[in-house]
N, C-alpha and C positions, 0 to 999 in steps of 0.2 A: 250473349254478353259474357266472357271471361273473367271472372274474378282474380286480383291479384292477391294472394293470401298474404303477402309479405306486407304488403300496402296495407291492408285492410286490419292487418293484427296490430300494425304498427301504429293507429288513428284516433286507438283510445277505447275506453269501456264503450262508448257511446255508439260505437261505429256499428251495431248493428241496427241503433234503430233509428240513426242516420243514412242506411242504406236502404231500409226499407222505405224511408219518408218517398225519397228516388223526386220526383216530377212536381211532387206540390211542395218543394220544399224550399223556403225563400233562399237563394242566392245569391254572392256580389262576384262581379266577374273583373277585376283590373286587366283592362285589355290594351293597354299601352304597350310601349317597346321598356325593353329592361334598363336599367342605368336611368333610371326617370324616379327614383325614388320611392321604389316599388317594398326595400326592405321595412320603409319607414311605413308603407300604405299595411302592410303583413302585422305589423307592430299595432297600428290604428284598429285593424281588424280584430285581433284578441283580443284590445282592450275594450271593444264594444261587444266581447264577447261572442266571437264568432269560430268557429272550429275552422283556422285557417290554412292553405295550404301555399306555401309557397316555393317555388321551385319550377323545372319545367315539364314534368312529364301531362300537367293536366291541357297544355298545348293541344296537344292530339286530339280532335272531340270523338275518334273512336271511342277511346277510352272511358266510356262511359261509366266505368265504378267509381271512378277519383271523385264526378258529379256527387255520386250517392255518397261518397264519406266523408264530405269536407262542403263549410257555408260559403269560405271564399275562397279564390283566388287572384296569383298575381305572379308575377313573374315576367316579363314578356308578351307575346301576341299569339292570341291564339290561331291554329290555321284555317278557323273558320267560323266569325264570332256570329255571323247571322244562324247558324246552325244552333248556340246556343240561346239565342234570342228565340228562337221556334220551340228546343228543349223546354225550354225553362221561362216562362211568358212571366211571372210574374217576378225575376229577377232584375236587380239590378245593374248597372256598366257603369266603368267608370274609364276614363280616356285619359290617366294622366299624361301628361308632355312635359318637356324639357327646351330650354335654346337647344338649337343646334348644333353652333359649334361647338357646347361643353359638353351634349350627351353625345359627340363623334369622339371629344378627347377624354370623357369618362372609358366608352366603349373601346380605345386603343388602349387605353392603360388595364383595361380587366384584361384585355385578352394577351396584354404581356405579361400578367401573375400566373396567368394558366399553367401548368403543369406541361413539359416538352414530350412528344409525341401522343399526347391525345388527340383522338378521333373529332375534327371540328366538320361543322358545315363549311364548303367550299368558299365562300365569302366571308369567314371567322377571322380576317388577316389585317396585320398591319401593312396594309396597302392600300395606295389611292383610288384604286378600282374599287378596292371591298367599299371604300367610305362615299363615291359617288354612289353605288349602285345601293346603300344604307339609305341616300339620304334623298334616292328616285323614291325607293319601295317606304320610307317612312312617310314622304310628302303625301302621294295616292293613298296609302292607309287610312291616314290621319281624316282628308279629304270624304274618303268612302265613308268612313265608321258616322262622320257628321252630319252627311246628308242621308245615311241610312235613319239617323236618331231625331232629322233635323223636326218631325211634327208630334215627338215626345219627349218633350221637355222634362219630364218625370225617371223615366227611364235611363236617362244616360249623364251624369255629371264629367264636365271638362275640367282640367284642374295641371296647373301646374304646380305641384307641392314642394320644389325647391326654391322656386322665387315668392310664392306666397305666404305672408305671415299666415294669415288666417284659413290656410287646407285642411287642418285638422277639423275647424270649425266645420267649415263647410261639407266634408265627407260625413260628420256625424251626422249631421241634420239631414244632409239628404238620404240617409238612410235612417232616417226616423230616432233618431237617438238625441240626448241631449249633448249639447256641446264637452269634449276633452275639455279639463284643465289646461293641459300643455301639448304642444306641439311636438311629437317623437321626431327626432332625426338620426338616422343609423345609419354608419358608414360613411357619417363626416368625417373629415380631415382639419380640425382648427388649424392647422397652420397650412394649408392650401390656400392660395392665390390666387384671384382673378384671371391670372395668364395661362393661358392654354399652352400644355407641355408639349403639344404636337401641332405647333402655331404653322410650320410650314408646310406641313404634309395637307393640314384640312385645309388652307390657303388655294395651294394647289390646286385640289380637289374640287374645291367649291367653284373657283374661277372656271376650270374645264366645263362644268357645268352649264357655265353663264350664269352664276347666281351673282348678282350685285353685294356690295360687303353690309350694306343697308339694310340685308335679308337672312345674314346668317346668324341672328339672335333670335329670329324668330318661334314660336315653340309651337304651331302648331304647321305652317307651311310657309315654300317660297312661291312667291307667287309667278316669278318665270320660271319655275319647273312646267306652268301651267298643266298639272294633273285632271284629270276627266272632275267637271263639277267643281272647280277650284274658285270659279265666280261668285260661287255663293256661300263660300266660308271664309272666316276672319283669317286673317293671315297669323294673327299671337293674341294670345289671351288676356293682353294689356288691354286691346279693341273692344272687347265686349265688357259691358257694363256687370253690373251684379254678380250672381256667384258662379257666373260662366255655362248655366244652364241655356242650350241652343233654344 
């Protein structure tokens, strides 16, 4: 195992005996896609007191020092979250989601702030290819993570935190905490609108698909993408009752 010195110095007084904790040491893993209100989940996490990490390098599950120096994470999807369910048995997951067509028009609007000539992943584009093949690889994800979690109900909270008043509640309690005051939201826009900025491109995209327009609100999948196991998960998290534990 490689230790990152730069990482490790940088984590706080705490970080060495947060490193050595390593395996027994409880975890929250937000293993959603990014642009799902992941800063606001980072925000929830310090305030329950949690040595957070957010950003993307703990993606990697190589990387195994990030585990040892940080309680949560969030950011995006890791490349291999059953690897960290085996790591880390006594951790938590959390699957936040988003609609769809607003986390494809969040997602083209980050990657137009980006900074011109940085190094992206080959699908990082504003193009109708990158948002179909988004919105294949989010559908399956979504699908897989649910029926991986589907006979531990304890272990994995579903949660869309932008459409739910009450996420904040629900993240607390299912990690054993008493309920937030208030509900954190970072990286709103109060005067942003309902209308999608990039109404024609996802339009496009989606129709190529074959997704019905009946289907592009939905936040957890569609159901004519028909991904492996898709029969047996809710299509949006409006369908299931209570606080969205499978």
């Amino acid at each position: 195992m490689k230790l990152d010195l730069a990482e490790f110095a940088a984590s706080g007084r705490s970080s060495l005996t947060r490193f050595f904790a390593g395996r027994n040491a409880r975890k929250v893993f937000a293993i959603g896609e990014n642009k799902s209100g992941t800063t606001s989940l980072h925000r929830i996490f310090q305030n329950l007191g949690y040595h957070s990490y957010h950003g993307t390098k703990w993606r990697d599950t190589s990387r195994t020092t990030m585990y040892r120096m940080y309680d949560a994470f969030c950011d995006g999807v890791p490349d291999n979250f059953r690897k960290l369910d085996e790591l880390f048995p006594k951790a938590k997951f959390i699957l936040q989601v988003r609609d769809l067509d607003t986390w494809i028009d969040s997602r083209l609007e980050h990657i137009r702030r980006l900074p011109p000539g940085k190094k992206r992943h080959p699908l990082w584009t504003i193009k109708e290819s990158s948002i179909r093949a988004w919105t294949a690889q989010r559908d399956a994800y979504h699908v897989e993570v649910l029926n991986h979690y589907r006979d531990r109900p304890d272990d994995l909270l579903l949660i869309n935190y932008i459409r739910d008043p009450q996420a904040a509640e629900k993240i607390a309690t299912f990690l054993g905490h008493s309920p937030l005051e208030k509900k954190p939201h970072a990286n709103r826009n109060p005067k942003a609108g309902p209308r999608l900025k990039n109404v024609e491109m996802i339009t496009a995209a989606l129709k190529e698909l074959g997704i019905p327009e009946n289907e592009w609100g939905n936040d957890i999948h569609c159901p004519h993408l028909e991904s492996p196991g898709f029969e047996t998960v809710s299509a949006d998290t409006s369908l299931i009752p209570g606080d969205y534990r499978i």
